[in-house]
BAVO-318639 format. One line per field, with one value per residue (C-alpha): residue number from 1; x, z, y. Coordinates in steps of 0.25 Angstrom, whole numbers. Each point is the difference from the previous one (the first is absolute). Layout:
num NUM/... .
east X/... .
up Z/... .
north Y/... .
! end
This chain:
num 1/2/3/4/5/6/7/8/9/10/11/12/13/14/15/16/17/18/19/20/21/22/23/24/25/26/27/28/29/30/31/32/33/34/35/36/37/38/39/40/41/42/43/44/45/46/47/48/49/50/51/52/53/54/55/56/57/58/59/60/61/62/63/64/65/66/67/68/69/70/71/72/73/74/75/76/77/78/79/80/81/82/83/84/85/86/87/88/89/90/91/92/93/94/95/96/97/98/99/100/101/102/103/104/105/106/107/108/109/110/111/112/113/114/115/116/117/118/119/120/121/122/123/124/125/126/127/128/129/130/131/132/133/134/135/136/137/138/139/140/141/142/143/144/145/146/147/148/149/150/151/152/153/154/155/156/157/158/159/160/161/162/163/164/165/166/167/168/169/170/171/172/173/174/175/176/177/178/179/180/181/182/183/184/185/186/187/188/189/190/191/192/193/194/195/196/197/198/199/200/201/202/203/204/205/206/207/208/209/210/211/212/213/214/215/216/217/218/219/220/221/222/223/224/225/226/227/228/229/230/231/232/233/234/235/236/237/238/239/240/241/242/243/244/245/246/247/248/249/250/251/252/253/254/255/256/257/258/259/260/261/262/263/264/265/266/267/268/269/270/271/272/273/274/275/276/277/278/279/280/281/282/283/284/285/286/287/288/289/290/291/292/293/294/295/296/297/298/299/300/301/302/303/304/305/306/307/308/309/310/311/312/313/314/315/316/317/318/319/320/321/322/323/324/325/326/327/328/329/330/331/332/333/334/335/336/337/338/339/340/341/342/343/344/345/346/347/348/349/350/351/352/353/354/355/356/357/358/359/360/361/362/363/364/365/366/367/368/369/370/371/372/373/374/375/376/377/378/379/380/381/382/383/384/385/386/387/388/389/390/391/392/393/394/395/396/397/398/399/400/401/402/403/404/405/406/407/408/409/410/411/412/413/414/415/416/417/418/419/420/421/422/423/424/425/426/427/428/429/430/431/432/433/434/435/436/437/438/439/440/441/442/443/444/445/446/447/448/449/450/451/452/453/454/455/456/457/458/459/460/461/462/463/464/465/466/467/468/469/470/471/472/473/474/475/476/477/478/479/480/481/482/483/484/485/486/487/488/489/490/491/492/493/494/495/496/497/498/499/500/501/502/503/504/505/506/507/508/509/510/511/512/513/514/515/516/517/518/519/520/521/522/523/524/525/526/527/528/529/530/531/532/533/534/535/536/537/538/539/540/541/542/543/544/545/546/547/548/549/550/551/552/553/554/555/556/557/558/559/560/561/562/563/564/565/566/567/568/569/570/571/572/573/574/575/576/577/578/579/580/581/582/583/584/585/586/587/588/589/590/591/592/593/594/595/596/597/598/599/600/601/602/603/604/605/606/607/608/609/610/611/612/613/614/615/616/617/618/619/620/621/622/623/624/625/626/627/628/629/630/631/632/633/634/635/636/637/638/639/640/641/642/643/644/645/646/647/648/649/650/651/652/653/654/655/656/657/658/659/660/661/662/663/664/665/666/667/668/669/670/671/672/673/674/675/676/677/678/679/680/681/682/683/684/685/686/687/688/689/690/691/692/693/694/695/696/697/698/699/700/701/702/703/704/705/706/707/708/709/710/711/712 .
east 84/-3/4/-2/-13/-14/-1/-11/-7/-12/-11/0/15/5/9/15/6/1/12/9/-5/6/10/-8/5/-4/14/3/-13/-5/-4/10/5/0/13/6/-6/-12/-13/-10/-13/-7/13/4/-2/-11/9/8/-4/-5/6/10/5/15/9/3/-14/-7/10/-3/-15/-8/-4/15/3/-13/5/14/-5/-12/11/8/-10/-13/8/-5/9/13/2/12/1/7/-7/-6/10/-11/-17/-1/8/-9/-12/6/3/-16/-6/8/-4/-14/-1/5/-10/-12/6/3/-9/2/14/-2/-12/10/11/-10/-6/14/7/-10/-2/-13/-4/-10/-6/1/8/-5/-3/4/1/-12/-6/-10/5/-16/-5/-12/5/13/5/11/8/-10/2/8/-6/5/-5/-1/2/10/9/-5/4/13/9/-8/10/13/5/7/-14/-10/1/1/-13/-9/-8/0/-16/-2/-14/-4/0/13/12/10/-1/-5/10/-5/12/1/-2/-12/-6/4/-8/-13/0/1/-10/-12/4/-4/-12/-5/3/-9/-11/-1/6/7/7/-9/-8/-1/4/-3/5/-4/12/9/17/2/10/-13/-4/13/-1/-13/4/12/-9/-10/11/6/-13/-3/-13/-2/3/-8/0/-7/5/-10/-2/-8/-15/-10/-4/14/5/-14/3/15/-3/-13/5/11/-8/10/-2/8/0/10/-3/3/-10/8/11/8/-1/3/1/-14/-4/-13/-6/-4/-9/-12/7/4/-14/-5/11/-3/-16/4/10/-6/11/8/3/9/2/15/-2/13/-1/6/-9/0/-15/-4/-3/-15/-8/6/12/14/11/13/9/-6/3/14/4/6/15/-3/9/-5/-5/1/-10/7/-9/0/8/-12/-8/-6/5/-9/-11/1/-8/-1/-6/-13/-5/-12/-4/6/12/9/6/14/5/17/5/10/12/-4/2/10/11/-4/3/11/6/-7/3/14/6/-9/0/12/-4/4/4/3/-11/-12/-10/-13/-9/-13/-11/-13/-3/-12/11/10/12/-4/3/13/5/-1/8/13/0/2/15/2/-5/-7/-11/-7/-14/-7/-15/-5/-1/13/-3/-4/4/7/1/13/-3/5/14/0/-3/11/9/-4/-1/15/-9/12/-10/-12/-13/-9/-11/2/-12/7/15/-9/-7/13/4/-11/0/14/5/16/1/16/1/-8/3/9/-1/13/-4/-9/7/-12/-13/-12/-10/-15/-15/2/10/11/2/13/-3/-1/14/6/-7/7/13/0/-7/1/13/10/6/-11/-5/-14/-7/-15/-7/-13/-6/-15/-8/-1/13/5/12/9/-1/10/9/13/12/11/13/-7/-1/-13/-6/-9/-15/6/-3/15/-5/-9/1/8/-9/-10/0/-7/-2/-8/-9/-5/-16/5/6/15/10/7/11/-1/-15/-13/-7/-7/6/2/6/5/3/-5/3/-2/-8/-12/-13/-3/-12/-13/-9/-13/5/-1/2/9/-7/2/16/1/-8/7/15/-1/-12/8/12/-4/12/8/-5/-5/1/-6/9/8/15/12/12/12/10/10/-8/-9/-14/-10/-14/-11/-13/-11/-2/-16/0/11/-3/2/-1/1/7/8/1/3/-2/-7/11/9/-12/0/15/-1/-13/3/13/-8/-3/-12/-5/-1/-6/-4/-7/0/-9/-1/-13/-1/-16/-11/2/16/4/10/-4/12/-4/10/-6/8/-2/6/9/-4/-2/1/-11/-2/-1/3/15/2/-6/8/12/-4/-1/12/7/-4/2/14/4/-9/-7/-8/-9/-3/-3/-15/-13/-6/9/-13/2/-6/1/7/3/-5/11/1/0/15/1/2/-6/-11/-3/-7/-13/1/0/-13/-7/2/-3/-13/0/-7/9/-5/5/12/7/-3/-3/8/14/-1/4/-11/-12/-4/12/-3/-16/6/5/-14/-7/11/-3/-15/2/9/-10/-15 .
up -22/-6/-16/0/-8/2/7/-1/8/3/9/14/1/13/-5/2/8/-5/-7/8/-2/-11/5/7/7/13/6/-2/0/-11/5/1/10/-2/-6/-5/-16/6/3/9/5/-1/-4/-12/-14/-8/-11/12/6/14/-1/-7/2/4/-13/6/8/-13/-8/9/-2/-6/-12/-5/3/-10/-11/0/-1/-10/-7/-1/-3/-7/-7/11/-3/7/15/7/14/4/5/-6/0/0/-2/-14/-2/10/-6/-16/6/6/-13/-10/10/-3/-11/-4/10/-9/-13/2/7/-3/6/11/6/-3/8/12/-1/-1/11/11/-3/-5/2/-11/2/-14/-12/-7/-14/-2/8/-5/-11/-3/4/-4/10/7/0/-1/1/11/0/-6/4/13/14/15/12/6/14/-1/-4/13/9/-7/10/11/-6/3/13/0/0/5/13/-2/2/-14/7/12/6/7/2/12/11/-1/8/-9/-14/-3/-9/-10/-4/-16/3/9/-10/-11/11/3/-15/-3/10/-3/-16/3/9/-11/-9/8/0/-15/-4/-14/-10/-6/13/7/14/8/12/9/9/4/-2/8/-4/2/-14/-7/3/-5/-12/-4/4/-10/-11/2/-3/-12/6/-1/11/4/11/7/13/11/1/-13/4/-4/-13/-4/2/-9/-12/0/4/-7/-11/-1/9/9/5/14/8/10/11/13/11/1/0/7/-5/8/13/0/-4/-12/0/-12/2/-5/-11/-3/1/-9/-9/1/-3/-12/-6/-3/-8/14/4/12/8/8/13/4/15/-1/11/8/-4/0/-15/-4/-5/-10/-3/1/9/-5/11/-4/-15/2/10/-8/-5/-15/-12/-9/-14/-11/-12/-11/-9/-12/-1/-3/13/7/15/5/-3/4/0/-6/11/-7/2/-12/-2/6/2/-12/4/-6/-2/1/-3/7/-8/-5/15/4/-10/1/14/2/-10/10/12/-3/-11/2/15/2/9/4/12/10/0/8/-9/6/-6/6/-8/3/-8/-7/-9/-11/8/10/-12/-2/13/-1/-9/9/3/-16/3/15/6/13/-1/10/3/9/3/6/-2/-5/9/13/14/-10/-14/0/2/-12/2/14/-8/-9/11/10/-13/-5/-13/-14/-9/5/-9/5/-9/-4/10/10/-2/-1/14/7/-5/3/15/2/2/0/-4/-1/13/11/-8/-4/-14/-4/-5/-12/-14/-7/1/-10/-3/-9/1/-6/-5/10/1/0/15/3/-6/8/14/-2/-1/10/10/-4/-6/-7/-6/-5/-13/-3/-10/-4/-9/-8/-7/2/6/-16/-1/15/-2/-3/-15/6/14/6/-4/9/-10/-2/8/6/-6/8/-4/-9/-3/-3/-14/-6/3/-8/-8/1/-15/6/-8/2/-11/-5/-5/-13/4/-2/11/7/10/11/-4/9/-8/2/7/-12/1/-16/3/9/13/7/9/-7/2/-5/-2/8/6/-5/-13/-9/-15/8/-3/15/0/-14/5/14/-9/-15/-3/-2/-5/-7/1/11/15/4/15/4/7/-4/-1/-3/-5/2/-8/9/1/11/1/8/2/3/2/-7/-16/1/12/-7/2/-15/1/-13/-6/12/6/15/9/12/9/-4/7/13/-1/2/9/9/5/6/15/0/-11/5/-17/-11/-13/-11/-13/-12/-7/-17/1/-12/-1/-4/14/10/14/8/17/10/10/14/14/10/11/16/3/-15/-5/-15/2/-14/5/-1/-13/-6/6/-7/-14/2/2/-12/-9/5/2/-11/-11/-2/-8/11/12/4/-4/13/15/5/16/2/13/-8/-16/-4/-2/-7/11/-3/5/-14/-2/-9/-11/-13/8/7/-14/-4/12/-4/-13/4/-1/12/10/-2/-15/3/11/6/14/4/-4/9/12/5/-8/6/-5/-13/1/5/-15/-5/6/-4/-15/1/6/-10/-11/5 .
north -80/12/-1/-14/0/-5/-12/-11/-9/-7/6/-7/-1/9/10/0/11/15/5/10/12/10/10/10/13/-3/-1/13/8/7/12/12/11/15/5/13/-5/-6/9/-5/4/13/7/-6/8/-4/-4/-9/-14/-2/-12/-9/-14/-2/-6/-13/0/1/-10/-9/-1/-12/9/2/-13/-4/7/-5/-15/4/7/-13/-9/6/14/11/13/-3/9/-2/-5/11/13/11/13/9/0/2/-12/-7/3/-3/-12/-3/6/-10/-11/4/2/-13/-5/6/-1/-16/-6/-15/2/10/-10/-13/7/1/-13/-7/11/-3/-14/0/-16/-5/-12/-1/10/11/-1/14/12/9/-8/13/15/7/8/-4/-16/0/-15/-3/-13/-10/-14/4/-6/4/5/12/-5/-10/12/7/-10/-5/6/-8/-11/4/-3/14/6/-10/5/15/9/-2/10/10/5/12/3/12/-9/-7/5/-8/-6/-13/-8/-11/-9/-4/-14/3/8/-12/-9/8/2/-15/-4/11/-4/-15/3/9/-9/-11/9/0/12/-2/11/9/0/14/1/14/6/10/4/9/1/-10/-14/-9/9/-4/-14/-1/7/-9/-13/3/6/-16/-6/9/7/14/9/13/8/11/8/-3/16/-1/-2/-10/6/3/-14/-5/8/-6/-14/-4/4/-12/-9/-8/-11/1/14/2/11/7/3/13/9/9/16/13/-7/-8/-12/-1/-13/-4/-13/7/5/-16/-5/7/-2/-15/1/9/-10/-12/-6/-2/-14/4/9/2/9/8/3/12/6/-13/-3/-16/-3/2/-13/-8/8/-7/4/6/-7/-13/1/5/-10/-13/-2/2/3/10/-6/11/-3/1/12/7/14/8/-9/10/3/10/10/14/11/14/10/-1/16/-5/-12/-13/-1/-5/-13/2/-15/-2/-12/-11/2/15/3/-8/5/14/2/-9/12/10/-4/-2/8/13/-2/-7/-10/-13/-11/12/8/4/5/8/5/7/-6/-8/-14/10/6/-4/4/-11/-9/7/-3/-16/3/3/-17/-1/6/-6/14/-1/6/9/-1/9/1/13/16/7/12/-7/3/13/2/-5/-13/-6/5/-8/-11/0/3/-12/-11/7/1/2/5/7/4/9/10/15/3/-7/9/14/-5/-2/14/5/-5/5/-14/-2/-15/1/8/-9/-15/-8/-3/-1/-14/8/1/3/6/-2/7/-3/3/14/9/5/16/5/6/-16/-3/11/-4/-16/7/11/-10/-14/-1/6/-11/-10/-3/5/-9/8/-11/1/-10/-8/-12/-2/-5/-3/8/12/7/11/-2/-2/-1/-5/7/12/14/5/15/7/-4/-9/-15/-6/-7/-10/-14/-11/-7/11/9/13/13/11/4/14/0/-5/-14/7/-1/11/4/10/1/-4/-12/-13/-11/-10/-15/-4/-13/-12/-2/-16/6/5/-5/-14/9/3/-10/-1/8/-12/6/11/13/6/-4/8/12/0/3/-2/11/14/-8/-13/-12/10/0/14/-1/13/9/12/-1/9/-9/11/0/-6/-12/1/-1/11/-6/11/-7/-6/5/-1/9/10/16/5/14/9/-12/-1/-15/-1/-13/2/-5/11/10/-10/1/15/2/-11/6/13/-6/5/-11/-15/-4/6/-6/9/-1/5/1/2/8/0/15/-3/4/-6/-3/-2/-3/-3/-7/1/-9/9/-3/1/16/4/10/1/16/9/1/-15/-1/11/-6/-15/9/7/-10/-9/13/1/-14/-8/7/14/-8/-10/9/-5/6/-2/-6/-8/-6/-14/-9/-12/-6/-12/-13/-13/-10/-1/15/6/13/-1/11/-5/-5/13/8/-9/3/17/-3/-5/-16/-5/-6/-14/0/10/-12/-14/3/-12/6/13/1/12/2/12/7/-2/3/14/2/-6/10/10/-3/1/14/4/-5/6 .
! end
């Protein structure tokens, strides 16, 4: 039960049942409806929410419930139960909750810990035994399992039959439920066959799969063994997957002969075979069928390893035990194999998933992701609070861009996350989600990948609706979470994040390592957070993790965007700081330019960048991929420059409006600037990007060839 302290056991034994959950809001929904003191959508005042919880929605939530037993128990600032009268309240309330969250971290992470249950195998000798960033020390001693915690609800006869997880993929009519206890079986089966073939803790096992459940089971079957888990979405091409997987050497690969995408199938058993030649450190192969296609030579069939009546043994590991490796997007060099922990992980989004988001037992949980990046990771973790978790595999945008609203509405999805690119699409296709679906079931909507613009914002409330609770998030692969997100007792502010995360000490900087309020400055972390990397693979003595975080600001972790905290208390992220526009001592991120420029019909993208010269001069291109039938003629252009001059910065209007047929990405869709800025400064493409990481070379030769031009 929550507040009855760590418990201890010994490794094999099956765990008892979870403890009811902790008073959630979900009886009475947390979102609100418009009312004579409540602004919503595009006409609320600037200085006026789009959106604010109902008193008794938001008293109700699992966050207020957390800080009046950590108040009672390990000397959180005391709330009251009963609701906020008015916002400021609400938010003095949120900000002594996290500040005591930052300030007192032996407690805050004991009241997680023992609040959520946290089984260790065997007790913590203290709670962070060294605090020095990089190599902080969390919870020495401590041993559990990542996956047993995932499961546990797969125990009580209230949930066991319940859906763990529900599959959509775009050939399905109907969803495809997974019961907890099925998902505790197929888990408990593939763990033991793995474990027959050898695999041991510390061995690497990779995958090469799409959002689909067989994905999660294979993850929480290797996390109850102690292997590592990585994985790479099946849209990655041979090279891509090479420069992630050789570099950790698994020793069993899972992998699809296809996938389903925009209405066609893409076989991928070329693809596979040479991913088998090229890894000689796999001993098995498992072949996923998603395509129907009969298992190549010697590989092993996925029915045939989750077939057997199995409990799930968990291995009881270390706190620092490392669960998974991810990847940064790699634009130079390889790819940074970003290491997280088993406990780092598992405490970090238990308080994520359920006090930032609000989740638990009642809850659907999309969202739109593939297993290639971080927030696929995020989504497993719904089953750490009883969520059921929604997988789909297939485009958002197909039969109609809208198809991810469908989605949400045929799965009854509660809390819904989707990407800023994905918000600025439907607006820009003219979808009315609210109108033509039934998504009364959504209370929240999240949104990653990139920063929301305020046109975003108003679109979700004009035509998604009007009463649900918008939760923009930012944060990284580097630490599997949120630095800034959701708060469910706090009001949404156009363009606005709500406020940092609990746990999570974030400032923003001036040049000079000083802190600052209503400022643009450097996304700093003062404190540690569970979740950081362990470190880097192959990074023995730890030089690329310190240069990675640790160079500008040694001991504090520089993450490389540009924020504004507000002096209210939110946060406003505007891009990437090593792809900033300083003009005449003037920082702007770029996304505040996409913000602007992308609302003009006329403009699908737009990358800008600016370019410090030898002479002292400053070369500031916007780059713009046109929509259908638009012509980048001089009325256009002046149009683009107005525009910025009158809604942005005089300072920031662009030297040149230069049409190109498409912008290079990440392969997880990020727009990608600081290789772009290489190539016009003359570094050949080879040394400017690894050619693995993007998704259309040719793209960026076009800015090669540019910058030799500019240079002859």
């Amino acid at each position: 039960m929550a507040g009855s302290g760590p418990s201890v056991r010994t490794g094999g034994e099956p765990p008892p049942a979870p403890p009811p959950p902790p008073p959630s809001g979900r009886e009475t929904t947390t979102v609100s409806t418009p009312s004579q003191d409540q602004a919503t959508g595009a006409s609320a005042p600037a200085d006026q929410p789009l959106w604010r919880p109902r008193p008794e929605a938001a008293a109700a939530t699992r966050l207020v419930a957390f800080q009046a037993w950590a108040a009672e128990h390990h000397g959180a600032p005391a709330a009251p139960l009963a609701p906020a009268p008015d916002d400021a309240t609400a938010a003095a309330r949120y900000a002594a909750l996290h500040s005591w969250s930052t300030a007192d971290l032996n407690r805050f992470w004991t009241a997680v810990t023992e609040y959520f249950d946290v089984r260790f195998g065997t007790a913590p000798q203290a709670v962070l035994a060294d605090a020095a960033m990089p190599g902080a020390r969390w919870f020495p001693g401590a041993t559990l399992n990542y996956a047993e915690h995932a499961l546990r609800f797969g125990t009580d006869p209230a949930h066991a039959e319940l859906p763990a997880i529900l599959h959509l993929d775009e050939t399905t009519a109907e969803p495809i439920a997974l019961s907890w206890a099925e998902l505790r079986r197929q888990v408990g089966s593939l763990a033991a066959e793995l474990r027959a073939l050898g695999v041991r803790p510390g061995d690497r096992v990779g995958a090469y799969l799409p959002n689909i459940p067989q994905a999660i089971v294979a993850l929480l079957a290797t996390a109850s063994i102690g292997a590592i888990w990585t994985s790479c979405a099946p849209d990655f091409g041979a090279r891509s997957v090479l420069d992630r997987l050789q570099q950790i050497e698994p020793v069993v690969l899972f992998a699809v002969d296809g996938y389903h995408y925009g209405g066609k199938n893409h076989d991928r058993t070329e693809v596979v075979a040479e991913l088998r030649r090229e890894l000689p450190t796999v001993r098995a192969v498992v072949h996923v069928p998603l395509l129907g296609s009969p298992a190549p030579e010697s590989a092993l069939n996925w029915a045939d390893l989750v077939a057997a009546d199995v409990e799930p043994v968990f291995e009881q590991l270390p706190f620092d035990h490392p669960l998974w490796v991810l990847y940064s997007s790699g634009t130079t060099g390889l790819p940074k194999a970003i290491v997280q922990s088993q406990g780092g992980i598992l405490i970090e989004h238990l308080k994520q998933a359920a006090l930032q988001l609000d989740l638990g037992p009642r809850d659907r949980f999309l969202w739109y992701t593939s297993t290639g990046w971080m927030m696929w990771n995020f989504l497993v973790a719904g089953l750490l609070v009883g969520a059921t978790v929604v997988t789909y595999d297939g485009s958002p945008g197909h039969p109609g861009t809208g198809a991810l609203w469908e989605v949400a509405a045929r799965t009854r999805t509660t809390v819904l996350g989707t990407s800023a690119a994905y918000v600025i699409a439907s607006r820009k296709a003219e979808l009315h989600p609210g109108r033509d679906l039934d998504l009364s079931a959504v209370r929240c909507i999240g949104t990653t990948g990139s920063p929301l613009p305020p046109d975003g914002f108003r679109w979700i409330y004009d035509e998604v609706k009007p009463d649900v609770w918008l939760a923009s998030v930012s944060g990284g692969t580097d630490v599997c979470s949120c630095f800034v997100g959701g708060v469910p007792t706090l009001p949404v502010y156009l363009g606005e994040i709500q406020a940092p995360c609990l746990g999570a000490a974030v400032e923003s900087w001036d040049v000079n390592g000083k802190p600052h309020t209503d400022e643009v400055g450097e996304l700093v972390v003062t404190q540690p957070i569970p979740s950081m990397p362990t470190g880097f693979w192959n990074d023995p003595d730890g030089t690329r993790y310190r240069d990675s975080y640790f160079e500008m600001f040694p001991g504090t972790w520089r993450h490389g965007d540009w924020i504004t905290v507000t002096s209210r208390g939110t946060v406003v992220i505007h891009g990437r700081s090593d792809s900033t526009l300083n003009r005449q001592g003037v920082r702007m991120g770029s996304s505040d330019i996409y913000e602007v420029v992308e609302r003009l019909p006329e403009i699908a993208e737009s990358l800008v960048i600016g370019l410090e010269e030898e002479n002292g001069g400053y070369w500031m291109p916007l780059f713009v991929v046109l929509a259908p039938g638009a012509e980048l003629d001089d009325e256009l252009r002046g149009r683009i420059r107005n525009v910025l001059r009158e809604q942005l910065s005089p300072r920031h209007v662009p030297d040149e409006v230069i049409a190109v047929t498409g912008l290079p990405h990440t392969l997880t869709g990020k727009r990608i600037e600081v290789p772009v800025k290489r190539l016009l400064s003359g570094t050949p493409l080879d040394q400017a990007v690894n050619p693995g990481s993007v998704d259309n070379l040719e793209h960026l030769r076009f800015f090669e060839r540019l910058g030799r031009e500019r240079r002859a």
